[in-house]
C-alpha positions in Angstrom: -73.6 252.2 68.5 -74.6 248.7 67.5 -71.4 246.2 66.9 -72.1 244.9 62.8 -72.3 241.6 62.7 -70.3 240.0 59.5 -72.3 238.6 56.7 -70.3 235.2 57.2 -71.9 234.8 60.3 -75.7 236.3 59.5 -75.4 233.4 56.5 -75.3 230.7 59.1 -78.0 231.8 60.7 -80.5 230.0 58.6 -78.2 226.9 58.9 -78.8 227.0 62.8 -82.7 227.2 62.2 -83.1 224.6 60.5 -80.8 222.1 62.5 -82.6 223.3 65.5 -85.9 222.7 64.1 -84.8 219.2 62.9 -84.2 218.3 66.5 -87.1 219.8 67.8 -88.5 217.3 65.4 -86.8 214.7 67.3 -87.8 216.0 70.2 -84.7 217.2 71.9 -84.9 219.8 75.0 -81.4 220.5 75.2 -77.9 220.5 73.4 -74.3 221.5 74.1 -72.3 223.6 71.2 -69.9 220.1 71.5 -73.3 218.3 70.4 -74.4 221.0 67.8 -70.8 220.9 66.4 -70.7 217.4 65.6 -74.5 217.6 64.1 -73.5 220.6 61.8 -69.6 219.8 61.1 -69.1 223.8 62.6 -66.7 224.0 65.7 -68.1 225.1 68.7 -66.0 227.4 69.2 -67.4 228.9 65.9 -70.9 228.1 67.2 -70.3 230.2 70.7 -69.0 233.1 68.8 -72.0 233.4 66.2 -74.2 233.2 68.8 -72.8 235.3 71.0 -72.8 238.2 68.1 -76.8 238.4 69.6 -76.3 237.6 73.2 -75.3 234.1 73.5 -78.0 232.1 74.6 -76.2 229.2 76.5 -75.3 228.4 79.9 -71.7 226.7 80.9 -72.9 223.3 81.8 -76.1 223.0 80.6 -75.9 224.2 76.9 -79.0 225.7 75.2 -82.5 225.2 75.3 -83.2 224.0 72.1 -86.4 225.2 72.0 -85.4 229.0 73.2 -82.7 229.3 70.5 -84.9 227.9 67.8 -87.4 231.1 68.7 -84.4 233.3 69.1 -82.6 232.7 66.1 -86.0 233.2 64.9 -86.8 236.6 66.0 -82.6 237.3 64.7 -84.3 236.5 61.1 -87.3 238.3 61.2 -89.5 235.2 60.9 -91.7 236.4 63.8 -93.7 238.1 61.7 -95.2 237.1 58.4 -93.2 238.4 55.2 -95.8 238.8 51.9 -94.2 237.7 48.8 -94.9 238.3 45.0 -93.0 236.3 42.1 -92.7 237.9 38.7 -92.1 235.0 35.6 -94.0 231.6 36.0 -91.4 229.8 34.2 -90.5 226.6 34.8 -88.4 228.0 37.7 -91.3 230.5 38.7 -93.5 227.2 39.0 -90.9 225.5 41.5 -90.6 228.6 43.9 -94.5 229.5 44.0 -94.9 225.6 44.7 -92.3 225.3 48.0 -94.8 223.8 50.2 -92.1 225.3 53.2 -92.6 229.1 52.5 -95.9 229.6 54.9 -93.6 227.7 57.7 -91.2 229.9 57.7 -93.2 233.1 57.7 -93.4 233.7 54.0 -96.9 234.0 52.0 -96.9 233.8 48.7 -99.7 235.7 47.7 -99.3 237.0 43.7 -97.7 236.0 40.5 -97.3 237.6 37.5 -96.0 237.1 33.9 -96.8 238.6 30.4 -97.3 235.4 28.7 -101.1 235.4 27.1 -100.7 231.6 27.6 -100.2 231.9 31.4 -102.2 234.6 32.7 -105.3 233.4 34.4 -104.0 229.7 35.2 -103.1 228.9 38.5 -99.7 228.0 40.2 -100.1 226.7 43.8 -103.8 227.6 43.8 -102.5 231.2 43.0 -104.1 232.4 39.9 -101.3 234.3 37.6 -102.2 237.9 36.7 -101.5 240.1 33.8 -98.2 242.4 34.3 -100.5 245.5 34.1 -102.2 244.5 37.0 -99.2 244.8 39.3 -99.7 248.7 40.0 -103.3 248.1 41.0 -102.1 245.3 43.0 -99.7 246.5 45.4 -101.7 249.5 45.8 -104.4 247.0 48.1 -101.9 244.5 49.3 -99.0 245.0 51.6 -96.0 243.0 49.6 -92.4 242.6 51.7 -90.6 240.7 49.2 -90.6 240.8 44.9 -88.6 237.3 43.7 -87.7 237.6 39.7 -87.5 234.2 37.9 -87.1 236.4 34.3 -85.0 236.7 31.5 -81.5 238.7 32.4 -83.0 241.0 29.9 -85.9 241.5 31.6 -84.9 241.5 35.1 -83.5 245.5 35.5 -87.0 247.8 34.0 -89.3 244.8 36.0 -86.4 245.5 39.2 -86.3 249.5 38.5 -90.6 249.7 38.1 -90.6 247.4 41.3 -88.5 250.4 42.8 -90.6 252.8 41.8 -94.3 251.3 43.0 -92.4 251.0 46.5 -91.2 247.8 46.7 -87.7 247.9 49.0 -86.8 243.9 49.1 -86.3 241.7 45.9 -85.2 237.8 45.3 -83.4 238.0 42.5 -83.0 234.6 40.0 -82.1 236.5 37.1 -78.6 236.0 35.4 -77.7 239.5 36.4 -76.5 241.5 39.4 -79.4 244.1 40.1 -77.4 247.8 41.4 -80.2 249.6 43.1 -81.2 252.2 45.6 -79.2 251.7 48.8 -82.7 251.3 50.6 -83.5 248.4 48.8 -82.3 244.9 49.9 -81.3 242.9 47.2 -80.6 238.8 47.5 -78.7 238.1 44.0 -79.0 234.1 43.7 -77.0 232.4 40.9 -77.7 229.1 40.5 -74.8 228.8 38.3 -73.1 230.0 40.6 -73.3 227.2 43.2 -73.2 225.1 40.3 -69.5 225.3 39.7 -68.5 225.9 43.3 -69.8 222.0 42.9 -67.7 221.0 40.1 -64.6 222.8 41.8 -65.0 220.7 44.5 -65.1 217.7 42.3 -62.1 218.8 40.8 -60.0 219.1 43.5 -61.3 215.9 44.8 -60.2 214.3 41.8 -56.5 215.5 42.0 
């Protein structure tokens, strides 16, 4: 039986890919956890015992291979493989997340939006044209779709989340001011930008004491 790894360290994963790809940027071969440490304010020891949750990676005296880890981690995050995404509500937010010109880099395709404004359907966000709500059966029914993200209305956000259910759809990014409860089959991201928001002005606030 697989050892489960703790969601503490699974949410530094990301952090690791993108410091690693920053240096592959800069062209470095090779770095030390001592090195990484001091780049991403992490302890190495913290850094040895994340990574060795999948294997480790490193060699005493030598370090890692940037390169090899960057793939690795990688592979640990699925982002071998290309993950389709659809966004439902072309708000102002809706605009911002179809436009992240980073998405096809890391393995995410953004490939339908959809809103019930009469103002928005048919224009295009990030050269993808915005379809009609109704359309969305239809849609999924000839396109293989990994990923739903809701930028809607809390009041919106649990029929759209439930139908999404229904027509198969088992992974949603949820923007919504609510916490969606669904199907235990169905991976749900809950992202609250208020949230992060007032982690903020706590630490301003203990700053300030």
């Amino acid at each position: 039986m697989e050892r489960e790894i703790s969601q503490a360290v699974i949410r530094r994963m990301p952090r690791y890919y993108r410091y690693l790809d920053e240096l592959l940027q800069s062209d470095v071969e090779r770095i030390s956890s001592n090195e990484l440490s001091n780049i991403m304010h992490v302890t190495a020891s913290q850094i040895r015992q994340d990574l060795n949750n999948f294997g480790g990676f490193g060699q005493q005296g030598y370090g890692y291979n940037v390169q090899y880890l960057h793939d690795e981690i990688g592979k640990i995050l699925g982002l071998e493989e290309i993950h389709n995404v659809i966004l439902i509500g072309t708000g102002n937010l809706g605009h911002a997340i179809a436009n992240y010109v980073k998405f096809e880099k890391l393995a995410f395709r953004m490939i339908g939006l959809f809103d019930i404004d009469p103002k928005k359907i048919g224009s295009e966000v990030g050269g993808i044209k915005v379809m009609h709500m109704d359309e969305l059966k239809d849609f999924l029914k000839d396109h293989q779709v990994d990923i739903a993200a809701l930028t809607l209305p809390k009041e919106n956000a649990v029929s759209v989340a439930n139908e999404l259910v229904d027509l198969g759809i088992t992974a949603i990014w949820n923007f919504a001011h609510v916490d969606l409860e669904l199907p235990g089959d169905v991976v749900v991201e809950n992202v609250h930008l208020s949230d992060y928001l007032m982690q903020l002005s706590y630490s301003i606030a203990q700053k300030n004491k």
